[in-house]
N, CA, C and O atoms as a DFTB+ gen file, in Angstrom:
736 C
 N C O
     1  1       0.823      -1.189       0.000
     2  2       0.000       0.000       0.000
     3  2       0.872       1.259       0.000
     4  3       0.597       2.314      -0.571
     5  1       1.742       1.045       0.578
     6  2       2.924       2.316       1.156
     7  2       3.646       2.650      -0.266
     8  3       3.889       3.814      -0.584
     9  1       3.980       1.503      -1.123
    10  2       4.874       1.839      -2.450
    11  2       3.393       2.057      -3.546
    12  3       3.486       2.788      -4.532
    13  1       2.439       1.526      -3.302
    14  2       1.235       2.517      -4.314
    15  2       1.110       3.784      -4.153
    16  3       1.065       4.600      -5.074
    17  1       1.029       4.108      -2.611
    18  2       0.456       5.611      -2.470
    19  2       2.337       6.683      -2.981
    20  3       2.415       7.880      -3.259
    21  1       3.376       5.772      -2.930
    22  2       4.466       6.510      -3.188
    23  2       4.236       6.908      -5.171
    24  3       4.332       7.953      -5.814
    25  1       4.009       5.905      -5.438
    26  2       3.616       6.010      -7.355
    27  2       2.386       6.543      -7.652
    28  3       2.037       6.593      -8.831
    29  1       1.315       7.153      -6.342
    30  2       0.574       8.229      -7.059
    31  2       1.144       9.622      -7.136
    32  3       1.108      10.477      -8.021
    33  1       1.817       9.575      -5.625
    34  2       2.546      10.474      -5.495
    35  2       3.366      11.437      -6.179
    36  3       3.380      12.667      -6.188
    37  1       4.181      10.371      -6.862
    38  2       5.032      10.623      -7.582
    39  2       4.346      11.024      -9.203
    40  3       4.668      11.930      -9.971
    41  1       3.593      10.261      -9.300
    42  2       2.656      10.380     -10.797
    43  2       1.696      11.551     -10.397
    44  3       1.502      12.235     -11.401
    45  1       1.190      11.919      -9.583
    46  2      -0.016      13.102      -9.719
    47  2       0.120      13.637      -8.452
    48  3      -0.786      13.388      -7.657
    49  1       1.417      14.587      -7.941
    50  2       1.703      14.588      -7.150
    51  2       1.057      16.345      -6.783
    52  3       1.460      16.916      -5.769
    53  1       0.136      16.978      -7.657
    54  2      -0.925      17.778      -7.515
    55  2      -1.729      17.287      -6.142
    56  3      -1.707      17.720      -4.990
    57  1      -2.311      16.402      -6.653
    58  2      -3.391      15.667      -6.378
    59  2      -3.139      15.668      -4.626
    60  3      -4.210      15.692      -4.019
    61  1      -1.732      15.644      -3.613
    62  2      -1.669      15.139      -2.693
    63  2      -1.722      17.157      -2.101
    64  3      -2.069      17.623      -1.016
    65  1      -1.274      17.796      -3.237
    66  2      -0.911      19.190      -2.759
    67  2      -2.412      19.981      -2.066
    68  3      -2.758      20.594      -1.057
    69  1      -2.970      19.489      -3.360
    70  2      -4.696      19.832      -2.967
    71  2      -5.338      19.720      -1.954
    72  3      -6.081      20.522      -1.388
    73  1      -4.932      18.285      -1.618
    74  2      -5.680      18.113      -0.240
    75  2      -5.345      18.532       0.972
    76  3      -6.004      18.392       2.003
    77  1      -3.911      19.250       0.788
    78  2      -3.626      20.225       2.058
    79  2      -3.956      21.770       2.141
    80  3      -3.669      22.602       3.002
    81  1      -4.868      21.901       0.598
    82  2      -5.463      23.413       0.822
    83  2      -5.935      23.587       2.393
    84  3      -5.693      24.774       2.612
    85  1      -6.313      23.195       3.227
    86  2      -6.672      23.690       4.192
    87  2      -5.491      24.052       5.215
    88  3      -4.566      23.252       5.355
    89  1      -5.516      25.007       5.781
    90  2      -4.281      25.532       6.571
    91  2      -4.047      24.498       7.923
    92  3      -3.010      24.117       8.466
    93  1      -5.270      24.264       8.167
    94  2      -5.419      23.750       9.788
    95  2      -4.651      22.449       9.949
    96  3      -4.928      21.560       9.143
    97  1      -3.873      22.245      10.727
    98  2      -3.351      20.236      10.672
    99  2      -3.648      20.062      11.828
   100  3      -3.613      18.841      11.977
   101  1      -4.017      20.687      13.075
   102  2      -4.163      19.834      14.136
   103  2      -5.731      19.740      14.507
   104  3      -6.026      19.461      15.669
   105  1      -6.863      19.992      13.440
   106  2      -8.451      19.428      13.079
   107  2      -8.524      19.592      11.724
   108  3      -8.069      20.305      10.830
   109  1      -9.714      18.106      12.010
   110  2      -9.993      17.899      10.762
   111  2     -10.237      19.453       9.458
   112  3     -10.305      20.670       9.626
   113  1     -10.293      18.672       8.392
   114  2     -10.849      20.079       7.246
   115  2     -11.798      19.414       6.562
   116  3     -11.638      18.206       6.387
   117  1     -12.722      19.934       6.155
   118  2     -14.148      19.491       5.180
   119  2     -13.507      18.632       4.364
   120  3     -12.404      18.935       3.909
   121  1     -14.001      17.661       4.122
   122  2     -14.195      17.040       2.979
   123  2     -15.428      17.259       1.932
   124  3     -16.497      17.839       2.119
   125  1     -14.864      16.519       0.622
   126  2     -16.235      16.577      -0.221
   127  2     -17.557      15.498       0.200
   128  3     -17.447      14.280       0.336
   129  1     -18.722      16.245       0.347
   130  2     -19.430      15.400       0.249
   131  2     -20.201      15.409       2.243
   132  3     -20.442      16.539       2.666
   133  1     -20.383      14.683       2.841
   134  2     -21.542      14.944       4.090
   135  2     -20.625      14.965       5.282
   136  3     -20.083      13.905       5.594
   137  1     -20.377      16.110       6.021
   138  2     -19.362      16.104       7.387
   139  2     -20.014      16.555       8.467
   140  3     -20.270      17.753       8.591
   141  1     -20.368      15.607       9.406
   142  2     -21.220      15.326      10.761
   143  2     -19.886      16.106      11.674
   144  3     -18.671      15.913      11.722
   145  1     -20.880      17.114      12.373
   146  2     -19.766      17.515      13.226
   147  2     -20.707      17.989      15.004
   148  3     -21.652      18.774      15.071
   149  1     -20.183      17.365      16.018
   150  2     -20.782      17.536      17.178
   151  2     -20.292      18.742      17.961
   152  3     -19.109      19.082      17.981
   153  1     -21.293      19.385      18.621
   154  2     -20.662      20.642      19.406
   155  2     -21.543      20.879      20.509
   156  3     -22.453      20.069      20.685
   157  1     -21.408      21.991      21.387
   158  2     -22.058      22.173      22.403
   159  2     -22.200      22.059      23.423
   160  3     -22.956      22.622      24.214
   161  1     -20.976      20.779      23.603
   162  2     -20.849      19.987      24.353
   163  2     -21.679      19.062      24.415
   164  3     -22.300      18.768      25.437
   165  1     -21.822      18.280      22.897
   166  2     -22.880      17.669      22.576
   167  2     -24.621      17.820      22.139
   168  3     -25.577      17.076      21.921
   169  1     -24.438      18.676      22.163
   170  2     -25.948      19.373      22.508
   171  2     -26.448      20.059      20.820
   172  3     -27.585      20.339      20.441
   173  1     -25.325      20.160      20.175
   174  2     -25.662      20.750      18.591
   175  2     -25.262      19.489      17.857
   176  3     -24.204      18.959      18.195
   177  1     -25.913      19.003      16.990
   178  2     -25.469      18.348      16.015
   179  2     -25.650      18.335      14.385
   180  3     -26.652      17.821      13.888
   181  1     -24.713      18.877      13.654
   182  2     -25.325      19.369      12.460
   183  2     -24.119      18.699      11.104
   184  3     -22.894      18.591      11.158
   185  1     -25.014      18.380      10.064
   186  2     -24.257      18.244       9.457
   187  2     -23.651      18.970       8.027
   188  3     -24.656      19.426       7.482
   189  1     -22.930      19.158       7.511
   190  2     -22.633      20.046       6.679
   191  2     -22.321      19.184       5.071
   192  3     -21.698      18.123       5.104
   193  1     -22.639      19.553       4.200
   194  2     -22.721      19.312       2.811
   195  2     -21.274      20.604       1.772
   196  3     -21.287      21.811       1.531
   197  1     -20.245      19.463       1.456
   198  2     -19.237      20.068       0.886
   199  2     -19.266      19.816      -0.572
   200  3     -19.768      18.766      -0.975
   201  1     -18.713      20.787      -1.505
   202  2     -18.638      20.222      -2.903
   203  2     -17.011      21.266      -3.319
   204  3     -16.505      22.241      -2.763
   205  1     -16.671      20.560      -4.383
   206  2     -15.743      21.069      -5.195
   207  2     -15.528      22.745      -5.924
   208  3     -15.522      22.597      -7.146
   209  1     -15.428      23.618      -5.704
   210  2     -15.064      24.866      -6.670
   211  2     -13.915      25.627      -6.336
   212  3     -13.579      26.238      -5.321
   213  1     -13.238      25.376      -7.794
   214  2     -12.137      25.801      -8.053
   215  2     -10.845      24.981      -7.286
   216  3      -9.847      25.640      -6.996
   217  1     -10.890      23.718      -7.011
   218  2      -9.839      23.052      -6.465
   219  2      -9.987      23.340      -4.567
   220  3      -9.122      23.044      -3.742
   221  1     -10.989      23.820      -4.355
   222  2     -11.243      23.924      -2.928
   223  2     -12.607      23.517      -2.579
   224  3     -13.596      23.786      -3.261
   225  1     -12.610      22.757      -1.320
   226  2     -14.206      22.466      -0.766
   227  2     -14.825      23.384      -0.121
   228  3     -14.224      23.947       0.794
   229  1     -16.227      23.774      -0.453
   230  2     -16.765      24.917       0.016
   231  2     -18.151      24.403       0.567
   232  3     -18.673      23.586      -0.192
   233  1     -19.015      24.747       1.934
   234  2     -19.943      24.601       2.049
   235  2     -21.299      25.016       1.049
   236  3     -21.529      26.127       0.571
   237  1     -22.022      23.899       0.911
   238  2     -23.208      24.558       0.220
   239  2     -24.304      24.611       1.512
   240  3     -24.988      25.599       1.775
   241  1     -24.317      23.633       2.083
   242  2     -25.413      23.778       2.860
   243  2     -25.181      22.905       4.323
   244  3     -24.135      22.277       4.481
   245  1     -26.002      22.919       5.135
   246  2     -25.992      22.995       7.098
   247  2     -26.782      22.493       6.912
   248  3     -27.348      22.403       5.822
   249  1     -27.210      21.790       8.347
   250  2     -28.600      21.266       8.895
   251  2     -28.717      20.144      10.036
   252  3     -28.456      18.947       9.908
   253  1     -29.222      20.888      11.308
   254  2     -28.670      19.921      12.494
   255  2     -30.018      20.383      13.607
   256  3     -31.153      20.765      13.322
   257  1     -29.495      20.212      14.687
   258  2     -30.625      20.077      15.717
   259  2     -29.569      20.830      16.737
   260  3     -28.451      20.319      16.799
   261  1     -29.863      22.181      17.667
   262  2     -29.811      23.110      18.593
   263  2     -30.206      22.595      19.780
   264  3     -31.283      23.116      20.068
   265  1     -29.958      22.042      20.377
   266  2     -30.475      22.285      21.734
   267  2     -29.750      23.139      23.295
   268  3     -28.556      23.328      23.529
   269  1     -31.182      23.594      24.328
   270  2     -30.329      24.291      25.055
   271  2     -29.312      23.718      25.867
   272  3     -29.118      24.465      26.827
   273  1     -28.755      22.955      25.890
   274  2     -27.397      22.777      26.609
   275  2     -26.593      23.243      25.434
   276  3     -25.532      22.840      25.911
   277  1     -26.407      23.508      24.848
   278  2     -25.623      23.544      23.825
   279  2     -25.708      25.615      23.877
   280  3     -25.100      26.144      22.946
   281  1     -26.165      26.253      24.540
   282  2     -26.185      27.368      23.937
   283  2     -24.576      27.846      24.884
   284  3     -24.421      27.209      25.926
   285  1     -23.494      28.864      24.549
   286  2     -22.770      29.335      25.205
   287  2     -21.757      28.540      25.290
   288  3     -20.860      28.923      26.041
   289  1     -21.595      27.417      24.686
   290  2     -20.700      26.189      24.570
   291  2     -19.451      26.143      23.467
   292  3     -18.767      25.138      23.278
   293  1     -19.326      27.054      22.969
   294  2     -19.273      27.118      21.596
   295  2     -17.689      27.801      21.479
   296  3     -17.295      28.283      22.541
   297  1     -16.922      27.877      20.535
   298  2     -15.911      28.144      20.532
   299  2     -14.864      29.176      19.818
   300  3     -14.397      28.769      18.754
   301  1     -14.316      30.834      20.404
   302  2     -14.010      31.522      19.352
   303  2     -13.573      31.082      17.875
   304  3     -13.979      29.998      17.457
   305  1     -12.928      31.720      17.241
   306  2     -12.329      31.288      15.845
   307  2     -10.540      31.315      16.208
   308  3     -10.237      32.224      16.982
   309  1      -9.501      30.532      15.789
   310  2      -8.334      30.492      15.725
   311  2      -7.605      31.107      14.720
   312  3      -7.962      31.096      13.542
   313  1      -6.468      31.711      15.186
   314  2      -5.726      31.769      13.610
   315  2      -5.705      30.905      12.716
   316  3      -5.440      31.286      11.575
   317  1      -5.876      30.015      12.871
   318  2      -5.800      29.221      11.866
   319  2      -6.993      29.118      10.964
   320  3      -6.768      29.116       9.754
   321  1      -8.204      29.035      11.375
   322  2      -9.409      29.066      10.901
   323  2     -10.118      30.148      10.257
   324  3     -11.131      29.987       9.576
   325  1      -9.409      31.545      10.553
   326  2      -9.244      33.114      10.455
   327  2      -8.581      32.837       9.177
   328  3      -9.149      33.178       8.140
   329  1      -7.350      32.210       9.135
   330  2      -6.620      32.146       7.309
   331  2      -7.291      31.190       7.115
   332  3      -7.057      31.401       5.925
   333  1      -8.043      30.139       7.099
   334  2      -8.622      29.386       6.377
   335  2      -9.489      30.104       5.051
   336  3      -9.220      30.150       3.851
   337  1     -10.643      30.633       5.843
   338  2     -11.341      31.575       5.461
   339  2     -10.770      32.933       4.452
   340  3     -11.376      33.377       3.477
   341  1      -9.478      33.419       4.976
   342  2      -9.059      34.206       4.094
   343  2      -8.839      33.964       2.626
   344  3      -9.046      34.715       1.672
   345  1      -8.208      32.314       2.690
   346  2      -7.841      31.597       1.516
   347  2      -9.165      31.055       0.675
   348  3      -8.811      30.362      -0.279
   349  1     -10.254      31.164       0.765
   350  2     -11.772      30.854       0.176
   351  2     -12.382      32.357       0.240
   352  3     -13.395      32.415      -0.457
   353  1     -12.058      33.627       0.886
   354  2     -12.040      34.894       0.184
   355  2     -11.665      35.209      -1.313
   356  3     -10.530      35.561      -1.633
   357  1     -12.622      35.069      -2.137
   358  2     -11.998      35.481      -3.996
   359  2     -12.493      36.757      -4.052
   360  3     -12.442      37.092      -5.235
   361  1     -13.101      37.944      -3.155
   362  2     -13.575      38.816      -4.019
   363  2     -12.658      39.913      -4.089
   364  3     -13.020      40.902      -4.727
   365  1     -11.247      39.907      -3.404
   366  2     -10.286      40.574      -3.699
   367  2      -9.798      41.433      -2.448
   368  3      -8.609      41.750      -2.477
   369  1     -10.392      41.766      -1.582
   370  2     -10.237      42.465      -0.658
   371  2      -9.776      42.004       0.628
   372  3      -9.483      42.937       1.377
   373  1      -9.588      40.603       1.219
   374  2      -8.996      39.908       2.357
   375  2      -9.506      40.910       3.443
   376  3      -8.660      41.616       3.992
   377  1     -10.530      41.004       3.719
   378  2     -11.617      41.714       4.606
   379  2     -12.601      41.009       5.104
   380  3     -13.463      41.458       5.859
   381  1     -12.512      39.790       4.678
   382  2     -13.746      39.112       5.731
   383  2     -13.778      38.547       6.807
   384  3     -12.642      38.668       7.266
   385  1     -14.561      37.846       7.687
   386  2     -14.243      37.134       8.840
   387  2     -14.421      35.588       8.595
   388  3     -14.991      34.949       7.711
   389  1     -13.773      35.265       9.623
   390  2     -13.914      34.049       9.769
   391  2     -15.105      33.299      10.193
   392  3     -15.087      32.563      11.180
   393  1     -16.169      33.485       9.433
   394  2     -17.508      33.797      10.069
   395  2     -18.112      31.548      10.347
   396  3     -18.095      30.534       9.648
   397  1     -18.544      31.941      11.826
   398  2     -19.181      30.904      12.007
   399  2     -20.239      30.253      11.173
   400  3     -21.171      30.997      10.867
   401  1     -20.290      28.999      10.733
   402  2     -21.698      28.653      10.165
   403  2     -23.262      28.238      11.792
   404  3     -24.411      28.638      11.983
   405  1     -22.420      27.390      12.441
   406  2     -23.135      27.599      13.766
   407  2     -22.597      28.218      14.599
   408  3     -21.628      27.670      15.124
   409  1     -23.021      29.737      15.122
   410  2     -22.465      30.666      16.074
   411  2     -21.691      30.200      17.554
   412  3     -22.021      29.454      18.476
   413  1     -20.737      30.875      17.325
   414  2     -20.279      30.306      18.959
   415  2     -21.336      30.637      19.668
   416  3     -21.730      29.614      20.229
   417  1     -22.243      31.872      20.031
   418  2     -23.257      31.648      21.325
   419  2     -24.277      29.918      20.932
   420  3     -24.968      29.387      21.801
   421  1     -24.171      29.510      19.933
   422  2     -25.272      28.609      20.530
   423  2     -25.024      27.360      20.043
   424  3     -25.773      26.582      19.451
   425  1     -23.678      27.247      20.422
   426  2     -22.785      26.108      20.528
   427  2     -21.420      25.659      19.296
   428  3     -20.622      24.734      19.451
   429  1     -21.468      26.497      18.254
   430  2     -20.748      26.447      17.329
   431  2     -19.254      26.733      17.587
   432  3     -18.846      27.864      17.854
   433  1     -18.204      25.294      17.462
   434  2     -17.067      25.636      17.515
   435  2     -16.234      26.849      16.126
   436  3     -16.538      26.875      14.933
   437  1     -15.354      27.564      16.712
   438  2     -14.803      28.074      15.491
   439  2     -12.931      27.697      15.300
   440  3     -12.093      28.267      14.601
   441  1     -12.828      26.815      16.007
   442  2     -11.549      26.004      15.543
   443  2     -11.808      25.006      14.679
   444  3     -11.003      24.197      14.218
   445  1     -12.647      25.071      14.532
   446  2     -13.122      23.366      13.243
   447  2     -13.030      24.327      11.749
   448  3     -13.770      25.309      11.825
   449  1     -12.446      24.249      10.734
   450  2     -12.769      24.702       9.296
   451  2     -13.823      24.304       8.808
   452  3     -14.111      24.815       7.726
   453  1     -14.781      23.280       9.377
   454  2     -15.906      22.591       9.017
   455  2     -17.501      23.650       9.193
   456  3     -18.539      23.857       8.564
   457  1     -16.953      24.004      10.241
   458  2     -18.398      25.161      11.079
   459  2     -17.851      26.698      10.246
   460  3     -18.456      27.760      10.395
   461  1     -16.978      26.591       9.631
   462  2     -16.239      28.506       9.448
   463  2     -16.907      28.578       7.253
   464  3     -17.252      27.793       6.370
   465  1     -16.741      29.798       7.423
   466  2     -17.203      30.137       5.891
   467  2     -16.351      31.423       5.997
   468  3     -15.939      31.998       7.005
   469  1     -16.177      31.755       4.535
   470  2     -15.689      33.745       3.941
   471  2     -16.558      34.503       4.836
   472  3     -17.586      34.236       4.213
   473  1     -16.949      35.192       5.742
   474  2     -18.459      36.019       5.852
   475  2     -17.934      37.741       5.654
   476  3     -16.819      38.177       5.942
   477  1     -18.960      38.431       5.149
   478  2     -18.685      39.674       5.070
   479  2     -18.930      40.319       6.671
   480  3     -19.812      40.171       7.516
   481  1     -17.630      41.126       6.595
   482  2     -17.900      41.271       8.468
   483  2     -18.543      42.259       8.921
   484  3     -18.298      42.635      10.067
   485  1     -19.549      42.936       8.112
   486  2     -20.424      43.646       8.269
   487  2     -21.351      42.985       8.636
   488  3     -21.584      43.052       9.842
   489  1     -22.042      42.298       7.986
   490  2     -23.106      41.035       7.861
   491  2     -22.909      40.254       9.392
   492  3     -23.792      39.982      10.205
   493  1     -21.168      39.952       9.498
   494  2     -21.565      38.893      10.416
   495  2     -21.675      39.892      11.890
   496  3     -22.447      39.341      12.674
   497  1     -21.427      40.466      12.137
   498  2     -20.970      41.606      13.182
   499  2     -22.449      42.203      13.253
   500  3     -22.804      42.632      14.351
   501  1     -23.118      42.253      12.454
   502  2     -24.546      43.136      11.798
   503  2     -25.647      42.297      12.180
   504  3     -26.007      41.749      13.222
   505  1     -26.214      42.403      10.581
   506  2     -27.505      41.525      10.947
   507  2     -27.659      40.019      11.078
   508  3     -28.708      39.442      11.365
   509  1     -26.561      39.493      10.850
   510  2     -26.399      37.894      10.820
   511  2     -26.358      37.702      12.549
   512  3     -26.932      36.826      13.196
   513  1     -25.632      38.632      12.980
   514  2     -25.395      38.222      14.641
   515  2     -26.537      38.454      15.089
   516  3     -27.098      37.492      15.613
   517  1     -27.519      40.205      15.036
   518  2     -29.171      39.871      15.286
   519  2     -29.614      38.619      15.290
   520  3     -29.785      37.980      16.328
   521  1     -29.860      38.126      13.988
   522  2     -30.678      36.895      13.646
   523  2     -30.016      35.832      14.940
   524  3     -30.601      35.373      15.921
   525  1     -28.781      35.686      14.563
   526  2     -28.733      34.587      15.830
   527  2     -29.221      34.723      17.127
   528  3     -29.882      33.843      17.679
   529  1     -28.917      35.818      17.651
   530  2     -29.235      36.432      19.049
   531  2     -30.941      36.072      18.952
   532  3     -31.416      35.580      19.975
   533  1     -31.829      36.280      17.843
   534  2     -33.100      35.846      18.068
   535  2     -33.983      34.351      18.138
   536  3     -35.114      34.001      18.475
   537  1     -32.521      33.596      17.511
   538  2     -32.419      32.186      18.070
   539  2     -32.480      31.833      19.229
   540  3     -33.354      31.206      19.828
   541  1     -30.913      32.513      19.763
   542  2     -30.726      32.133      21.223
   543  2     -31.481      32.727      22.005
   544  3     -31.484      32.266      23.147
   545  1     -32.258      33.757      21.777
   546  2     -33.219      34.133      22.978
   547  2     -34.788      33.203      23.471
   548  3     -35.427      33.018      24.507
   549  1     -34.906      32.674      21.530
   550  2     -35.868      31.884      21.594
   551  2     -35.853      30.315      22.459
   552  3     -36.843      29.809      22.987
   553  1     -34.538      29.764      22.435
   554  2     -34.334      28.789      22.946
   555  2     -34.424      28.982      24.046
   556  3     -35.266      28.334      24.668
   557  1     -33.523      30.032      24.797
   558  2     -33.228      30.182      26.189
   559  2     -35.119      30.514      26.822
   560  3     -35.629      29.842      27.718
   561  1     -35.826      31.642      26.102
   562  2     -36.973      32.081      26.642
   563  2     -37.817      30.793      26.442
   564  3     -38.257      30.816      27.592
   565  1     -38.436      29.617      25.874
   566  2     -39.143      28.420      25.551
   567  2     -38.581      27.199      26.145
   568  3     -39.284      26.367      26.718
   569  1     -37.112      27.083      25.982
   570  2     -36.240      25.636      26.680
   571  2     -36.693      24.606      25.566
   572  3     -37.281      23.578      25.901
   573  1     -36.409      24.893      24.209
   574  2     -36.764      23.979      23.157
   575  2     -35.774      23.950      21.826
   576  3     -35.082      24.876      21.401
   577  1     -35.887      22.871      21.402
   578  2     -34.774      22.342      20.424
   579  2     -35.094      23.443      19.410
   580  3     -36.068      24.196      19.407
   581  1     -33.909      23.372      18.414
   582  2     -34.020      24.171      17.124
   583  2     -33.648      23.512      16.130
   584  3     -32.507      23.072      16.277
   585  1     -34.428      23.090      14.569
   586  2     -33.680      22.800      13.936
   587  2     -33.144      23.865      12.654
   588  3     -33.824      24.192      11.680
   589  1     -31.910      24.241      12.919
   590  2     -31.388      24.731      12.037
   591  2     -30.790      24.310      10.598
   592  3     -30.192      23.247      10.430
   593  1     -31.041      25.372       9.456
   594  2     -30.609      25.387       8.470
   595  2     -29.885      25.929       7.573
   596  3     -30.268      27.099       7.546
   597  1     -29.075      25.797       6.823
   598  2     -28.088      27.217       5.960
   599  2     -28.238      26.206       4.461
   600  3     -28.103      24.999       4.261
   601  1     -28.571      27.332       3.608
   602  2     -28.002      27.258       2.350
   603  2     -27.399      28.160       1.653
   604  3     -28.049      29.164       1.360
   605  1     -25.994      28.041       1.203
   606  2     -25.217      28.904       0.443
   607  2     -25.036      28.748      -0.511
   608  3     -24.880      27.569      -0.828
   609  1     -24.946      29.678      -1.476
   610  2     -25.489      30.618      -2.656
   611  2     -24.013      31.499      -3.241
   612  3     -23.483      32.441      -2.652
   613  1     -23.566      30.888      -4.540
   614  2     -22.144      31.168      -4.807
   615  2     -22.824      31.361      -6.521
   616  3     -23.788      30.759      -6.993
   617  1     -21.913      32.446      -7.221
   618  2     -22.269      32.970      -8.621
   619  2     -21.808      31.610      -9.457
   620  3     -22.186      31.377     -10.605
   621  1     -21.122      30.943      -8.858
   622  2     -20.505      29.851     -10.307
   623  2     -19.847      28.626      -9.319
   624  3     -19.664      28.636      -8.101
   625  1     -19.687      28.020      -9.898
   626  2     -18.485      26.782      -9.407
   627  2     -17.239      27.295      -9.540
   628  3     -16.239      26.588      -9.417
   629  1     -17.183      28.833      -9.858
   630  2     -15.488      29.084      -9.720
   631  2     -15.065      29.790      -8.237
   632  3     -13.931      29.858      -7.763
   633  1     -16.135      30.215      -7.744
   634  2     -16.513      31.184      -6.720
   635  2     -16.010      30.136      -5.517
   636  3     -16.022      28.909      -5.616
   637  1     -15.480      31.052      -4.137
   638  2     -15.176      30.220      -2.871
   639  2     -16.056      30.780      -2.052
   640  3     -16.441      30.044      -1.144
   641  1     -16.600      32.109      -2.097
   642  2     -17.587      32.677      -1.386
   643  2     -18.476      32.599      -1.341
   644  3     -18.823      33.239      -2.333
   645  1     -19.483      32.195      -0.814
   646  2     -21.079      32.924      -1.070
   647  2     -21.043      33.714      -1.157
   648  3     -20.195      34.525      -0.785
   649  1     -22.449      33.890      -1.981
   650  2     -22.893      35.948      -2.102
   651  2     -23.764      35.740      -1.030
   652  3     -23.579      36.680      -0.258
   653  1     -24.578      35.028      -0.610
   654  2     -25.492      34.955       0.073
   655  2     -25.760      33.580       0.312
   656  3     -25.611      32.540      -0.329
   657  1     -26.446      34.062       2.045
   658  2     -26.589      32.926       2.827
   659  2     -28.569      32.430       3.360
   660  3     -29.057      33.003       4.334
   661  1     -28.976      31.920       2.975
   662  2     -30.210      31.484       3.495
   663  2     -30.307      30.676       4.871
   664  3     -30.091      29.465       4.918
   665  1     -30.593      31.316       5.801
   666  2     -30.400      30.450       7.120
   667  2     -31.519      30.537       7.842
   668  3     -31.629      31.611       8.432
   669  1     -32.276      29.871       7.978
   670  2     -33.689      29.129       8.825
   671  2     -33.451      28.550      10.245
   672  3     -32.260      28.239      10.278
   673  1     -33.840      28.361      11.031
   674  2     -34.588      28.017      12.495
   675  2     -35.752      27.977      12.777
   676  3     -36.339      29.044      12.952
   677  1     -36.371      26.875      12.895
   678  2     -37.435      26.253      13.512
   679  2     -37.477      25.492      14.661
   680  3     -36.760      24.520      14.898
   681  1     -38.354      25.969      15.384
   682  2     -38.577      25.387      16.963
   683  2     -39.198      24.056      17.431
   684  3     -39.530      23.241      16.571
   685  1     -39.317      23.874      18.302
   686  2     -40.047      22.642      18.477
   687  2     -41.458      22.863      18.686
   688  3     -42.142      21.841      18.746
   689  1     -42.085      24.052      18.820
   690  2     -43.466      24.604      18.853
   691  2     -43.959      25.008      17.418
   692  3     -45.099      25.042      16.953
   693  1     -43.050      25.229      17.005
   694  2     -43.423      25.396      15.659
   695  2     -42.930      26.875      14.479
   696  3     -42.850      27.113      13.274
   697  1     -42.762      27.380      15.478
   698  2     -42.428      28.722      14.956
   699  2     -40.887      28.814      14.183
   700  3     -39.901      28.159      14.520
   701  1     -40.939      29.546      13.353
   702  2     -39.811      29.581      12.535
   703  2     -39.087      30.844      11.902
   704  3     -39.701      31.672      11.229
   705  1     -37.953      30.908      12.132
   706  2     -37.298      32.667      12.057
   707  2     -36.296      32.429      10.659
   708  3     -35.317      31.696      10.798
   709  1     -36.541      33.011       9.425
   710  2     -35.970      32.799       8.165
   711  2     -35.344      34.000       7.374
   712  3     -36.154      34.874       7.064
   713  1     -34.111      34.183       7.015
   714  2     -33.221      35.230       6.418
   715  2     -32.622      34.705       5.494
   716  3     -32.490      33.486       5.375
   717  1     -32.107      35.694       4.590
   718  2     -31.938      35.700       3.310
   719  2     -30.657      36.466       3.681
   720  3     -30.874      37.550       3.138
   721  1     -29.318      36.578       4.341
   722  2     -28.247      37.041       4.203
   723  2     -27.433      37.927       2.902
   724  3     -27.186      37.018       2.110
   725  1     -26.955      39.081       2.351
   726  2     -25.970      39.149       1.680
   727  2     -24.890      39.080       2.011
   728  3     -24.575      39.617       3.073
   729  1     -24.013      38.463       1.304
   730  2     -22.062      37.965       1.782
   731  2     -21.450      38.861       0.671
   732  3     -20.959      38.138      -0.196
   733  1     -21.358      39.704       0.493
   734  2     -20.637      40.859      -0.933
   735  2     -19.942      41.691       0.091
   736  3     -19.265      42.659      -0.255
């Protein structure tokens, strides 16, 4: 196995470069395709949907279950995860944040490259942090699960950014809080 993986190596030795696009080595980095990731101290569980553009994996879409133990659990962003994000910045300006996909208040680690996206740091600092804050108030004020959702919204398969983010929460009563994000 050891002298195969040396003769891909050696033959398509791209191929091994690629998969260290991600800056981070001491946690995992997205893969293509469905990445289950636990947080909260257990209490969030969501999974994330990766695909291919431009030789890098980019989230298209989220979708997990909130609960309140899980709110306040959650984990700043690292340097490392801060350049992650910089490096999936294409719109020219290296001005964005390292923006959480599940917020640290309500359990979202931001040392994982898995939970992080480009975000415009207006947006995330702005009205994206509102919207969450009306999550976490809902959970904390009811004591009920959330299931959350994100879908991201990129001009092409050449793009690393979203332009925009669609992110949903629904309660266990029923009620449901839905935004339409811009990432520009």
């Amino acid at each position: 196995m050891f002298i195969k993986g040396l003769l891909l190596g050696l033959l398509f030795p791209y191929h091994f470069v690629q998969s260290s696009s991600c800056v981070c080595t001491t946690v995992d980095c997205p893969v293509e395709g469905k990445n289950t990731v636990i947080m909260g101290d257990g209490n969030a569980n969501i999974t994330y949907m990766y695909t291919m553009h431009n030789d890098y994996e980019v989230v298209i879409s989220a979708a997990g279950t909130v609960k309140p133990g899980s709110l306040d659990h959650g984990s700043e962003t690292t340097s490392c995860t801060q350049k992650y994000s910089r490096i999936l910045e294409d719109d020219g300006y290296e001005n964005c944040d390292a923006g959480h996909i599940l917020a640290n208040r309500l359990g979202g680690y931001g040392n994982i490259p898995t939970n992080i996206f480009p975000q415009n740091a207006n947006s995330n600092r702005g009205v994206y942090a509102q919207f969450e804050g009306m999550i976490y108030n809902y959970i904390i004020e009811n004591m009920i699960n959330a299931a959350v959702k994100w879908e991201f919204y990129y001009k092409s398969n050449k793009y690393t950014m979203p332009y925009s983010v669609n992110y949903t929460a629904t309660f266990d009563d029923g009620y449901t809080l839905t935004s339409l994000f811009a990432n520009e």
